[in-house]
C-alpha positions, 0 to 999 in steps of 0.5 A: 374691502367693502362687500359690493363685489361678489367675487371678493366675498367666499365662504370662511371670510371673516366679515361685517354684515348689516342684518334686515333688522338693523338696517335702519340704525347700521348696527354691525353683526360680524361672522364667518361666511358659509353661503353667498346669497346674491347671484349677481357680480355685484350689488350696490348695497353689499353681497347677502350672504349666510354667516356660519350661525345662521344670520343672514344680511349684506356685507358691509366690510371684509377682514383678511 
């Protein structure tokens, strides 16, 4: 799954997510999910979330 839709992100998944700073070169930071950032159902560049270490950014792709 890509990460656009809010629903199919919650916390304890293991996901990639692309962070503020690297949003230029696409550099990948993958982690555990512990909050969802983004209100709303869906968003086009990926759900912001806070991974369990404190990073922030979108989703780019989940692990089941």
């Amino acid at each position: 799954m890509n990460g656009q839709v809010r629903k199919d992100v919650r916390p304890g998944l293991e996901v990639d997510i692309v962070l503020k700073k690297d949003q230029r070169n696409g550099k990948l930071t993958r982690g555990v999910v512990k909050d969802l950032l983004t209100k709303s159902p869906s968003h086009p560049h990926g759900i912001k979330v806070r991974l369990e270490d404190g990073q922030v950014g979108r989703v780019k792709q989940i692990y089941q």
